[in-house]
N, C-alpha and C positions, 0 to 999 in steps of 0.2 A: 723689674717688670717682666711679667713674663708674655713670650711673643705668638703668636694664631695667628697662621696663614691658612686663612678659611678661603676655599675653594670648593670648585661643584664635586669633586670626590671626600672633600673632606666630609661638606652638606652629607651626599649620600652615606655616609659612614653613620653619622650623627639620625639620621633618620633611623637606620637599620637597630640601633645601641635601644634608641626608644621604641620600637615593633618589637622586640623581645619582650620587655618589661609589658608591653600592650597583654602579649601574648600570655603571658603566667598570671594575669589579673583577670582575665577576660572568664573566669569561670561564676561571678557574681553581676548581680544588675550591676551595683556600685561600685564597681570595679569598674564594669565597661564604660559609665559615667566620666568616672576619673581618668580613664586611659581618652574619651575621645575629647575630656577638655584639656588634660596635657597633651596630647597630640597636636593640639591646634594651636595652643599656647607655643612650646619650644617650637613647633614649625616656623611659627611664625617671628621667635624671638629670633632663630638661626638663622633664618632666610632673610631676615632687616641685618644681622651681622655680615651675612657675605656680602651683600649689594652693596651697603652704604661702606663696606673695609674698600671696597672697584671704585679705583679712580678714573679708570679708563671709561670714555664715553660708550665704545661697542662692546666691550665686554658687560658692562650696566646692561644694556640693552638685553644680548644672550642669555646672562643669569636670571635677567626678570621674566622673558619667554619661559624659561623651562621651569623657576619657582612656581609663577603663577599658575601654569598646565595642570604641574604635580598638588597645587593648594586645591583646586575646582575641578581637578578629573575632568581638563576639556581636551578632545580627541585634535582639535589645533586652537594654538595660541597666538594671536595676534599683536604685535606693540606698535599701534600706529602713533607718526611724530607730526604735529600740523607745521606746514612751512611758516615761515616768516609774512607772505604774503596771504595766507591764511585762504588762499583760495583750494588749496591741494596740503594731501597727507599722503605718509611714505610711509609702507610696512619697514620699521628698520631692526626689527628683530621679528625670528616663527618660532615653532616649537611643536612640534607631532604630524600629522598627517597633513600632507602638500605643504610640509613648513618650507623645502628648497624654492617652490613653484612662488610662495608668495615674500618672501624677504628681496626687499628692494622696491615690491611693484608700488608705483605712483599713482595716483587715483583724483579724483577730482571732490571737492568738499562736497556735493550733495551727492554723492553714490554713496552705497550700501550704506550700511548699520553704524558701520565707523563715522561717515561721514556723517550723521544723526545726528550722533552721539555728541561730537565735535561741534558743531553748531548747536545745538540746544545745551552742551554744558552741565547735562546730568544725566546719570546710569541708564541703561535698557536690560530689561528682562523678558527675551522676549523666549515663547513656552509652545505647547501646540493648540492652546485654549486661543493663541492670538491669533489676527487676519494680517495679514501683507499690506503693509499700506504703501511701501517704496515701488515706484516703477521702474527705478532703475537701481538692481544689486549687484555685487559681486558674484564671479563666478563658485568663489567656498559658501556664499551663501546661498546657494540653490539648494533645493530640497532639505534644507537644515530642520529641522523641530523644535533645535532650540538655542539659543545664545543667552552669552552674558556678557557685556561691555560696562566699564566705568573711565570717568574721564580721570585725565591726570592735570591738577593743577600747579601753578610756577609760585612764588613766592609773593606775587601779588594778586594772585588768587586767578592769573589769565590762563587758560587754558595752553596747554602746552599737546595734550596728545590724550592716549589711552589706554587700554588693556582690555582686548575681546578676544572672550571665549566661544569659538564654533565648536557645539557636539558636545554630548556630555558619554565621556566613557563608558562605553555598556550599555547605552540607550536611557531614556528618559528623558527628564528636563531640570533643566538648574534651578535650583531654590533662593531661600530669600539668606536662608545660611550661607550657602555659597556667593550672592553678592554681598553681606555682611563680612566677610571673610577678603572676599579681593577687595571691597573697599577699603578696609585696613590696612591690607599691604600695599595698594597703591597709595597711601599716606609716604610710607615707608619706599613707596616706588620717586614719587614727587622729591620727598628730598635726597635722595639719593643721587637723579639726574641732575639735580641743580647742583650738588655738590661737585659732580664728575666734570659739569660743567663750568663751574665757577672753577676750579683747580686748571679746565684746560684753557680754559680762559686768563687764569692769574699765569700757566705758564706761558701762555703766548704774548701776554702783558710783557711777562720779564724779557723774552725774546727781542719783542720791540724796545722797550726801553734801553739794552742792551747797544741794539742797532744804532737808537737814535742818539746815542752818548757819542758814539763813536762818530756820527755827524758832528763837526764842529760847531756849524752855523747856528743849528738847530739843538744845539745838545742840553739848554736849561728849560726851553721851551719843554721840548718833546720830555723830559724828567717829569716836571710839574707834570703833565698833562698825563700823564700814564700813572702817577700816584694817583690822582684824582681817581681814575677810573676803577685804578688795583684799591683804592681806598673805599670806593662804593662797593666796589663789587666783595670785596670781604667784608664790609661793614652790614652788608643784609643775607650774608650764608647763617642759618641757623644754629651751626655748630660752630665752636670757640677752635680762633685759628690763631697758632704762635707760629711766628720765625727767630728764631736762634742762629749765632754763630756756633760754631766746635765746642766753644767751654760750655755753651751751656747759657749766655746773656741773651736776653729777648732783642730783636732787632725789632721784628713789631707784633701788635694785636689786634685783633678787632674789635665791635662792641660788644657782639655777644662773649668774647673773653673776659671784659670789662665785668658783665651784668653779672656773669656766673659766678665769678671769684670776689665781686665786689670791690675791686681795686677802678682808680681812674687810668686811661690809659698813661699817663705822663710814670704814672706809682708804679707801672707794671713795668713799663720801659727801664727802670732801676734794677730792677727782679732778676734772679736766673731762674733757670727751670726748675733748680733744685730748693730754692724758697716755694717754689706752687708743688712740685711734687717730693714727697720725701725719700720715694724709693730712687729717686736719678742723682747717682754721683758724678758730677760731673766729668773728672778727671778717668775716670773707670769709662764713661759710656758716651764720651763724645766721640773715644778712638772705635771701639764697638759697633757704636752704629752706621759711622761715616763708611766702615769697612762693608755692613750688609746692607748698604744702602747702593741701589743705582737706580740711572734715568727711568719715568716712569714703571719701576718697581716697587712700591709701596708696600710698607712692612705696620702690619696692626699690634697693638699691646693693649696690655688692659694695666690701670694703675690708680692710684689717688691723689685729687688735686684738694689740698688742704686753701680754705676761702681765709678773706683777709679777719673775720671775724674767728678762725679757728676750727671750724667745724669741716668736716670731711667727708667727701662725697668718691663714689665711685666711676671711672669715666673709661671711657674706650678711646685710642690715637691712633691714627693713621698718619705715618710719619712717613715723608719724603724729602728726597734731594734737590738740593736749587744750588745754584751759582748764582753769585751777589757779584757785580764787578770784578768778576775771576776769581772769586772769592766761596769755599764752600758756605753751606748754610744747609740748617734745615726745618722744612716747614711742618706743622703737627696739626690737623685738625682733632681737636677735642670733644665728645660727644658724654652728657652727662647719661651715665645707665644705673642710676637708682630705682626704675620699676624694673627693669629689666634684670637687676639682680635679685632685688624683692622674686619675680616671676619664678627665676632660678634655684632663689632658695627654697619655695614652693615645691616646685616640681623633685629638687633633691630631698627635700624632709619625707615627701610622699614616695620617691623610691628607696628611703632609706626605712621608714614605717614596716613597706612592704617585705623588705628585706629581715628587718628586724622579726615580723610577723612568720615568714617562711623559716626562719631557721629557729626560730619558738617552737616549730609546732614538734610534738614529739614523735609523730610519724616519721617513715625514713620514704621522702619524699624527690623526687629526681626527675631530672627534662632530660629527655633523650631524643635523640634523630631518628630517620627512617631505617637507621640501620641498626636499632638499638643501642647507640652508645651514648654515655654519658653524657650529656653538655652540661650541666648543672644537678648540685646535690646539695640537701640543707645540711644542718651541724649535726643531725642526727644522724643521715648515712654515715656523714664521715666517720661519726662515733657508733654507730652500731658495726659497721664493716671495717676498725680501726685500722681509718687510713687519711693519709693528710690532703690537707687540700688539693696538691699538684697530683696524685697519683688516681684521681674518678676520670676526671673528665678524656673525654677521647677511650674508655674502655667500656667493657660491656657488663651491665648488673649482674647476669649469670655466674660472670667469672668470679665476681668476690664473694656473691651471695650464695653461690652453693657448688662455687669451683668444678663447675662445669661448662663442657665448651657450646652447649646448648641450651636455649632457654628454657625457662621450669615448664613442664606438663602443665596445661591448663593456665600458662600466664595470660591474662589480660589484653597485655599491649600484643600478641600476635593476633587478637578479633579485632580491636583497636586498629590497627594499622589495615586490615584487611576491609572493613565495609565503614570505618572512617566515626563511628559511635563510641558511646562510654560503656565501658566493662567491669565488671568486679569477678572473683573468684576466692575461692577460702585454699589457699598453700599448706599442707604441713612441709613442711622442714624438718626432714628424719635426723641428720645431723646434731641440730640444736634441739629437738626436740620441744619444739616451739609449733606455732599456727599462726600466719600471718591472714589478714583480710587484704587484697592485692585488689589495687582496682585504678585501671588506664581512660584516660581522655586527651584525643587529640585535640593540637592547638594548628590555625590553619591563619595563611599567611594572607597577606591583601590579594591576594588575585582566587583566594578562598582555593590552594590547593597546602595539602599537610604539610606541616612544617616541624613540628614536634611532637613528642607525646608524653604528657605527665603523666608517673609511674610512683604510686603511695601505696605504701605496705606497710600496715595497721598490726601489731601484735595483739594479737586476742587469746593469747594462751591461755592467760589468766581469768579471760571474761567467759570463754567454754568452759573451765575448770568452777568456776562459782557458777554458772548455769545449769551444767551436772552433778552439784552438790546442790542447787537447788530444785533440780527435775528430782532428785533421792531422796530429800528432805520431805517435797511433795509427796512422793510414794509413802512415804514411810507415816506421813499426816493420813493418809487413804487408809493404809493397815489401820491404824487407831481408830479411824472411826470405822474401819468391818468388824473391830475387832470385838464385839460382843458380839454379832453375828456368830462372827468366828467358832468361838467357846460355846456359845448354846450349839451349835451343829458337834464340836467335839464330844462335850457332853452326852447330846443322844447317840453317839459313837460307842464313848465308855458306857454306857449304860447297857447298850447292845453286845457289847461286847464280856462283861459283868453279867448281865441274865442268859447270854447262852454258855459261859464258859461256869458259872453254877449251874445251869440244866445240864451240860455235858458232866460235868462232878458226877451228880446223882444217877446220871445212867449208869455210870461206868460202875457204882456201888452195886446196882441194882442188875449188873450182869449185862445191859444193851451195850451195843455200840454205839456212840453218840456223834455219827456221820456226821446226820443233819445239822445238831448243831455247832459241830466246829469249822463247818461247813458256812454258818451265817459268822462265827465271830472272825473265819479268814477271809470276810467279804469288807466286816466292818472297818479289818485291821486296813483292807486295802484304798476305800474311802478316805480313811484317816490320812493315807499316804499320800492317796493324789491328794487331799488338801492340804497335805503340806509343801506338795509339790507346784501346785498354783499360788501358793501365797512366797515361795521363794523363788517362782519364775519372774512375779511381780516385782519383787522388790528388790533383787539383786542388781548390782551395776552393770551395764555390760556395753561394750564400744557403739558410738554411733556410727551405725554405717547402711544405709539406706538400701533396699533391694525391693524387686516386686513381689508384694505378699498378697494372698488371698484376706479379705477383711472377714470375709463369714466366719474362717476356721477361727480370726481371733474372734469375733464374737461370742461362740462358742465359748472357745475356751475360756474368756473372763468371766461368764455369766458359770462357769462350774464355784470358784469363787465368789459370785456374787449370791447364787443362791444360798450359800451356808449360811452368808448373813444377812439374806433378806427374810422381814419377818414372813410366815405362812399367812398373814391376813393383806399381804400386798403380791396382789396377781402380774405374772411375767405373760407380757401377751407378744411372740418376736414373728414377724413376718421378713423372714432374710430371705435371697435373691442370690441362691450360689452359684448363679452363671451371671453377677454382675460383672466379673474380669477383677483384675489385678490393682495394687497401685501400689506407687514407690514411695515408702516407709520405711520405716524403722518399727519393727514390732510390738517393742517394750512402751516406745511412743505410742501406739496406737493401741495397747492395752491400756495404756494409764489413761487415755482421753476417755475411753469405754468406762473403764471403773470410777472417774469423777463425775462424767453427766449422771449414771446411773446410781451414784452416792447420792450427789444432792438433789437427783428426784424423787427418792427416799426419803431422805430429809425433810422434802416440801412438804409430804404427806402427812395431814399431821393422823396423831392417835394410830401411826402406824397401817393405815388403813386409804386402801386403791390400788392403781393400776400403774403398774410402769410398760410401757411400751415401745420393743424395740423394731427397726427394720431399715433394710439395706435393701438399695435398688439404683439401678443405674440411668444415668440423665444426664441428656445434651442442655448446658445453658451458652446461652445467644448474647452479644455485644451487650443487646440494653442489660439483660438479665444480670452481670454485672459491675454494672456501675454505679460508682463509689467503693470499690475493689481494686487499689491499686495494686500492681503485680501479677492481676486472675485474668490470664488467658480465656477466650471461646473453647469450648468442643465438648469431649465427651465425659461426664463426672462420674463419682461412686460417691451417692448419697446416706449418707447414717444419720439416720433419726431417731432419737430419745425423748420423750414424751412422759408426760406425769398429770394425773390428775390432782394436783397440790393445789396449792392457796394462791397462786402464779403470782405475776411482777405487775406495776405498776411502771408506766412509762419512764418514770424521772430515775425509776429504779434501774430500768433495762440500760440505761442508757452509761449507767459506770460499771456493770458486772462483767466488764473484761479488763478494768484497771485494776492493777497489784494492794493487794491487803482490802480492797472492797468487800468485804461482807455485811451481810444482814442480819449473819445470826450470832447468838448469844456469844456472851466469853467462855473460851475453853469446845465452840463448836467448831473452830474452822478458822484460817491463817487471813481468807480473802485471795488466796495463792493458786487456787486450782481452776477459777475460769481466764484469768490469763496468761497459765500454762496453756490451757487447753486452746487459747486463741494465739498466740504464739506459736505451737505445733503445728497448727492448720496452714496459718500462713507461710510456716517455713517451708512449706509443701505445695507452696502456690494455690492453694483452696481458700475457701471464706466458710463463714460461718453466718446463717440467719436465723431470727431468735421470734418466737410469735409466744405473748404470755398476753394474758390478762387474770385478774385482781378475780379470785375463787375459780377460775376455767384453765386451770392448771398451766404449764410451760411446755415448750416444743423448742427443742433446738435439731438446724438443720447440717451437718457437716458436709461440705463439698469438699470432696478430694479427686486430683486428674486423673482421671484411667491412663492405665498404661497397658500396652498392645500384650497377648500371651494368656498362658491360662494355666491356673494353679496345679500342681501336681496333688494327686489324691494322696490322701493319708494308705501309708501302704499295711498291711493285715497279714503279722506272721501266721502262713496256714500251717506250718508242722510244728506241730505240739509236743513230739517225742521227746522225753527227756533223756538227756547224755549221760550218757555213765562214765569210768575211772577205774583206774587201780594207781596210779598214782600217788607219791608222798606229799602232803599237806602241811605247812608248817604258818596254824591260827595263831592270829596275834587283834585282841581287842581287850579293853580295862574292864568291858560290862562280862561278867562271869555270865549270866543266864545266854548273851549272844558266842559267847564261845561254845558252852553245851548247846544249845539246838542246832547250829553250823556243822559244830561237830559228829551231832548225830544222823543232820541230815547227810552230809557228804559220806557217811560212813555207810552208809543205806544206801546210797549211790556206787558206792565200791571202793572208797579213797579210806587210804590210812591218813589219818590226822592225828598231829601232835600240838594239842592246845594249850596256850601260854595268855595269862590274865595281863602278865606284866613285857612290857614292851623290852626291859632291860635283860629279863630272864630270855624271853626269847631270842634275843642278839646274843646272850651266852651261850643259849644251846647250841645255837648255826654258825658261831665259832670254832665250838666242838666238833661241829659234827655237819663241818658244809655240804658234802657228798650226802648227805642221806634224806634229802627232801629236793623233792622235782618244783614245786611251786610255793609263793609263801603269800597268804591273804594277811592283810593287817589293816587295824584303824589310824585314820588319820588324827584323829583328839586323842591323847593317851599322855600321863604324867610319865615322867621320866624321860623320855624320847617318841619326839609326833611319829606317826607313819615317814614321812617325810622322812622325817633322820633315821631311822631306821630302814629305812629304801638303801638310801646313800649307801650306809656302814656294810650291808648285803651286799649290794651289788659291787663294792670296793672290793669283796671279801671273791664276792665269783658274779662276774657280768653277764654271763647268760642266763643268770636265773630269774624266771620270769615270776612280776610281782603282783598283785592286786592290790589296790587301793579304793579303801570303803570310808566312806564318811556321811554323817547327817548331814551336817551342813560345815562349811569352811570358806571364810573371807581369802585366806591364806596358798589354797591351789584347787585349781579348776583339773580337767581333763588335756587341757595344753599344755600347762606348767607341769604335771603328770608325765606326759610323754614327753617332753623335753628332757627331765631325770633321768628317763629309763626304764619307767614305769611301766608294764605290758598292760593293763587295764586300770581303769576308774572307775568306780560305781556311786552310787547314791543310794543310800538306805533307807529304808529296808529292801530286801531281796526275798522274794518268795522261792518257793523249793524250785521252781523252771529258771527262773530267771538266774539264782546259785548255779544251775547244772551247767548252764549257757556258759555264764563267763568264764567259768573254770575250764570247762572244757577249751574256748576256745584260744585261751590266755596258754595253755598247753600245749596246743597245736598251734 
């Protein structure tokens, strides 16, 4: 059997174990549900445990004041007991404020609430909706607002006394919960005093009969006459009472022992303890007990009493010491607790559920104190920061998570702890090279001040990494469909460029100089350039990192792109607003949103034919303005409006064109991908989006993005145009032979000796040969044999001062950073005109 000395520190332990578990569920309705019916549940199962384990009559009393306070949050608790003569009640236990002033006071039956109560023999609620009917109150009950009294009944249903509650903690009034509440424990109050009372009863029985043995005269008399009494009087205790000698033989029982186990008493009288319970051996625990047994000190267990039919039940004992004729003994009141363990295994499934649920989740999820450390951590900490269960608790997250003695920039739980709200934040982790989504909520104890903070950190590495494979994938869906735009603009390019570079031919036959025209076909070459330079500004990958941008200049700029491939029978009508101010983006973001409304208002248009219409302007919107906007702040907006005179939407239509793969149009036009991109960018930017279409009166989308304070810097306008000259050695390296001779001959006409090489390989042999003899060495980055790239390396291995160029169309493989990183003195992008060659050369030189 195993033993529980439940006591009011143990109580308050057992409270505390269940406020935690309160606290980690408390972030769902049905959580809070299930924490305040186990709350009220184990309160109440604990609280019938300690009272009824107290055999002592004043300690009963004290445990009952201070459970029942802490069950009804009443600011004082009262245990009034009715005398014998039933005219007068004695406060014989308090508990909270003026509990000293009123324990003991004697009172007369019809004063105050108590005495009400007491004579009429059922509950009062009295609230501040009620009127004062008593003319004569106690002095706790003056100016009260609200109480709560119930009677306490004896075993034949006479009134024995009560439990009032003055004041309800924190102000208010008691409810019909809270007498539904003390009513039940004063169930559990009733027989508890009757028990304390019938044990001090049966010990002052034993006392007398003791006495009266030792009388000669009187000594068969007074025997009878004290069984009789000790035989009623444990014949109507509620709970199954045994006395035993040492080994373990019944000496006697009552009826309720009788009824529970289904034996007659004569059957039971045969019995030892260890025929009714199977865990008592005799010989092992009669020395045991006798040992931690003394005079009113009463020791509880819990155990199984097997019935004469077989079947087994669970029961709680409260075992004590007696002398029989100088004789040890010992007495066991037996209490059957089959709901009570029912109730337990309840309450444990549900914290083992919870448990089971927390350390499922795959988050690395953790409770921490005010001080940040550790109090709890699921199986996922342990296993993402591999560490064992003893080595979290008591330290602090930073330390394992990123072995630092400070917590992460931007963590959560320092707002969290500060104004007492829930927080999230997005962490990289340079280290792991990982993104976590971190996001704190305090947990706040009964007196509603912080108590803990849970701390979840979400890996989302992998969900950024498919959402910029699907922000590319998008881009790259936008190319395809400019991309016949595209080509008919290239086209009238080559064409233009074709008709003057044969007009220039024939001058040059015919003796003219043909300025003019190579004059238009080095305009057309340059058009071709920047289109190719917007459509790889567009579609390149490039980090997210959000700053304040001006939205006009990208307006601009995408519509240089847009017009290549919008057809000439669909008019651009743009009313922009370039003192609307700033707002915090990402650029490529807010090019791609520009180039997808303005695609599929294109789109709309059918026969190629109307108006697209753009404009930017700046707007305060107001609380009402919006609502149904969760996350969108008041104040000051940058409005971008795109408009079409297309075929528009129908309601039923409007109402999916921001769900993923939604389209309208044909197979092979379009994924359904690009207007909830485009509503996901806005929102992640704290803006909304409002949509005004109808059915032939074309579509209107509005974008609200926040201003942000500042003001765009102008595009700056190189004014000196002189071109730099050289004397300098050159050492050309590209696989296209026609861009080595024109490079060649340009720089040669600028004053540089050039030594041009087709082959990347040839080139590395020459400047083996002959490293001292060239000052700078230009090369291509695409080139068979060896990229630019590896041929940088093998140079500058060869001699590291010497300064390189790096020229490429286009390359996945290095940027202008990864450039300078090697040792690269310049990067370009091609093509280069004769100024722009002089530029870099020269200053790759200097």
């Amino acid at each position: 059997m195993v033993e529980k000395n439940i006591d009011r520190q143990t109580f308050s332990r057992l409270l505390e174990e269940n406020e935690l578990l309160r606290k980690a569920l408390s972030e769902s309705a049905n959580g809070r549900e299930l924490i305040r019916q186990q709350d009220e549940f184990s309160l109440l199962v604990n609280v019938s445990k300690a009272i009824v384990s107290e055999l002592d009559l004043q300690k009963v009393f004290a445990l009952v004041a201070v459970m029942a306070q802490e069950i009804i949050q009443a600011e004082l608790l009262l245990v009034p007991m009715i005398s014998q003569s039933r005219d007068f009640y004695t406060y014989m236990a308090a508990a909270g404020k003026g509990a000293e002033d009123a324990r003991g006071m004697i009172l007369k039956i019809h004063v105050g609430m108590c005495g009400w109560v007491l004579q009429h023999r059922r509950p009062l609620l009295f609230g501040e909706s009620n009127e004062w009917w008593m003319d004569e109150k106690t002095r706790w009950e003056e100016g009260q607002q609200s109480a709560l009294l119930v009677p306490l009944f004896g075993r034949r249903r006479q009134i024995i006394g009560g439990l009032s509650g003055i004041g309800k903690v924190g102000g208010g009034s008691f409810t019909t919960h809270d007498l539904d509440l003390l009513t039940m424990f004063a169930n559990q109050v009733s027989v508890a005093i009757e028990n304390a009372r019938l044990f001090q009863e049966w010990q002052h029985t034993i006392e007398e009969l003791q006495q009266k043995i030792k009388e000669r005269d009187q000594a068969t008399l007074a025997l009878q006459d004290r069984e009789k009494r000790f035989r009623t009087l444990i014949d109507q205790a509620t709970d199954a009472i045994f006395v035993s000698d040492l080994s373990g033989q019944l000496i006697d029982v009552n009826r309720q022992a009788c009824t529970s186990l289904g034996y007659t008493q004569e059957e039971l009288l045969r019995l030892n303890v260890s025929d009714l319970d199977p865990t008592f051996v005799a010989d092992q625990h009669q020395q045991d007990l006798w040992e931690k047994l003394a005079p009113n000190t009463p020791v509880t267990v819990e155990s199984r009493h097997v019935r004469k039919d077989g079947s087994v039940f669970p029961v709680e004992i409260n075992i004590g010491r007696l002398e029989i004729d100088g004789r040890p003994a010992i007495l066991g009141l037996a209490r059957d607790i089959t709901d009570r363990k029912k109730t337990e295994a309840i309450l444990l499934k549900s914290k083992e559920e919870w448990e089971k649920t927390f350390d499922a989740m795959p988050d690395i999820v953790t409770l921490q104190d005010k001080d940040l450390r550790i109090v709890r951590a699921n199986k996922a900490a342990y296993a993402f920061l591999r560490k064992g269960p003893d080595e979290l608790p008591g330290e602090h997250c930073y330390t394992f998570f990123r072995g630092s003695a400070e917590p992460c920039p931007g963590c959560p739980v320092l707002a969290a702890l500060q104004d007492k709200y829930w927080h999230s934040e997005i962490i990289h982790h340079e280290k792991l090279g990982k993104v976590f989504h971190v996001s704190s909520a305090p947990i706040f104890d009964q007196n509603n001040e912080l108590q803990y903070l849970v701390h979840v950190a979400k890996d989302i590495t992998e969900k950024i990494k498919l959402e910029e494979e699907l922000m590319q994938a998008h881009k790259m869906e936008a190319i395809g469909t400019l991309a016949g735009g595209i080509a008919h603009d290239f086209n009238n390019i080559l064409t233009a460029v074709l008709g003057y570079a044969e007009i220039a031919k024939i001058e040059s036959k015919e003796g003219r100089q043909p300025v003019a025209e190579l004059d238009e076909v080095i305009q057309a070459a340059s058009r071709a350039r920047d289109l190719v330079k917007q459509i790889l500004t567009f579609s390149r990958k490039t980090e997210h990192k959000q700053q304040p941008i001006a939205p006009d200049l990208l307006i601009q700029e995408s519509l240089k792109l847009l017009r290549a491939s919008i057809p000439a029978t669909i008019a651009i009508t743009e009313d922009i607003d370039t003192e609307c101010g700033l707002i915090l983006a990402e650029p490529t973001h807010v090019r791609q949103i520009i180039v997808n409304l303005c695609t599929n208002a294109i789109q709309a248009m059918e026969d190629e034919r109307g108006e697209l219409r753009i404009a930017l302007t700046r707007k305060a919107l107001t609380a009402n303005d919006i609502k149904g906007a969760p996350g969108v702040l008041p104040g000051q907006f940058v409005r971008l409006t795109v408009s079409d005179t297309g075929v528009g939407m129908a309601k039923a239509t409007m109402d999916h064109i921001f769900e993923p793969y939604y389209t309208t149009k044909g197979l092979g036009k379009g994924t359904g991908l690009g207007l909830a991109v485009v509503h996901g960018l806005v929102q992640q930017y704290g803006g909304l989006i409002q949509v005004e279409s109808q059915l032939g009166q074309g579509t209107t989308f509005h974008l609200y993005f926040p201003a942000c304070p500042g003001q765009a810097e102008a595009p700056r306008v190189a004014a000196d145009e002189t071109i730099p000259t050289g004397s300098e050695r050159i050492l050309l390296v590209d696989d296209e032979e026609a861009i080595v001779t024109t490079n060649t001959r340009i720089l040669a006409h600028l004053g540089y000796r050039v030594t041009g090489r087709i082959s990347s390989v040839e080139a590395l042999a020459e400047f083996q040969a002959h490293p001292d003899s060239f000052d700078l060495v230009i090369s291509d980055q695409t080139m068979p044999g060896k990229t630019g790239e590896e041929l940088a390396r093998e140079i500058l291995r060869i001699r590291p001062d010497i300064p390189i160029i790096l020229c490429t169309g286009y390359s996945s493989r290095i940027d202008s950073e990864k450039a300078k990183a090697l040792g690269i003195r310049a990067f370009a992008m091609k093509p280069l005109n004769r100024l722009e060659l002089a530029r870099i050369v020269r200053n790759a030189l200097d």
